[in-house]
C-alpha positions as CSV (number, residue, x, y, z in Angstrom):
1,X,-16.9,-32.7,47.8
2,X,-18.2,-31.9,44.2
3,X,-16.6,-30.9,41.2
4,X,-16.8,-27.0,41.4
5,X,-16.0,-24.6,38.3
6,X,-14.4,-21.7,39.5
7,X,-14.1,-20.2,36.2
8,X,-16.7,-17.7,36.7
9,X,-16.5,-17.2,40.6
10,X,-16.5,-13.7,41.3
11,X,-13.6,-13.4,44.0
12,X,-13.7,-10.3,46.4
13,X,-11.0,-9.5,49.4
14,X,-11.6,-7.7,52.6
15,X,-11.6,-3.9,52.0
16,X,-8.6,-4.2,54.7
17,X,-6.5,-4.9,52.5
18,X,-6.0,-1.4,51.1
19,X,-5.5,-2.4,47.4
20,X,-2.2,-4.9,48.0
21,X,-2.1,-7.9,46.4
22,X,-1.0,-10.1,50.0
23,X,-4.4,-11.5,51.6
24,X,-6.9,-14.1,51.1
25,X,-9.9,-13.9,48.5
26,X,-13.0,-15.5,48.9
27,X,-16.3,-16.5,46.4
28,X,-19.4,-17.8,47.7
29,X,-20.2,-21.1,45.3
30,X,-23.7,-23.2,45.8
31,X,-23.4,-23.9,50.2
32,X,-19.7,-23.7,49.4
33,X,-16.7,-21.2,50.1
34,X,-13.1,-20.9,48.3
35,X,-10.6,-19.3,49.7
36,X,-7.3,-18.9,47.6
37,X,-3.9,-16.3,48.2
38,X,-4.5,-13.4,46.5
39,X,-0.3,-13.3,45.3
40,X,-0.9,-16.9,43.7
41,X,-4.7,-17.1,42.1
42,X,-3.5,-19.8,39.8
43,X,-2.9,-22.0,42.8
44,X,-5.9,-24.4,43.5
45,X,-8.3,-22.5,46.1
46,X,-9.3,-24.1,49.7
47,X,-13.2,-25.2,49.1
48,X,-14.7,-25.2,52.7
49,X,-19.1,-25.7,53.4
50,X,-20.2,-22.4,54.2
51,X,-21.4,-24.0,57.6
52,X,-17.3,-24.8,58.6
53,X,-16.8,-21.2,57.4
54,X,-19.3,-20.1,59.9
55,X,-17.5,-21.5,62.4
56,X,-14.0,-21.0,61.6
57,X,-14.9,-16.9,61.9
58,X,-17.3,-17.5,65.5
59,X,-14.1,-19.1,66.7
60,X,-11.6,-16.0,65.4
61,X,-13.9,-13.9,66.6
62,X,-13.9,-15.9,70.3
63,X,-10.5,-15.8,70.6
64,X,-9.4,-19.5,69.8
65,X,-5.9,-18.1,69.4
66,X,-5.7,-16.5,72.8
């Protein structure tokens, strides 16, 4: 993976999450996605392809859990 600056990543969480500060943010970078806890943004972020992103929400959305 590339060196990504982050500085100006514009993060956004779900509009489930009713204003608290206790979910996950995500910005969309060049083909990639970070994900980082929304009570800790200081913390490094998760960088994932947007392609394993893709697939990580078809198999939430499948029921992988279940």
């Amino acid at each position: 993976m590339k060196d990504l600056d982050l500085t100006e990543a514009q993060w956004r969480k779900s509009s489930y999450s009713g204003g608290a500060n206790d979910c996950v943010e995500l910005a969309v970078l060049d083909g990639w996605i970070a994900i980082r806890d929304s009570k800790c943004p200081e913390r490094p972020p998760l960088v994932i392809t947007r392609a394993d992103a893709r697939a990580f929400i078809a198999s939430v959305q499948a029921g992988w859990w279940a």
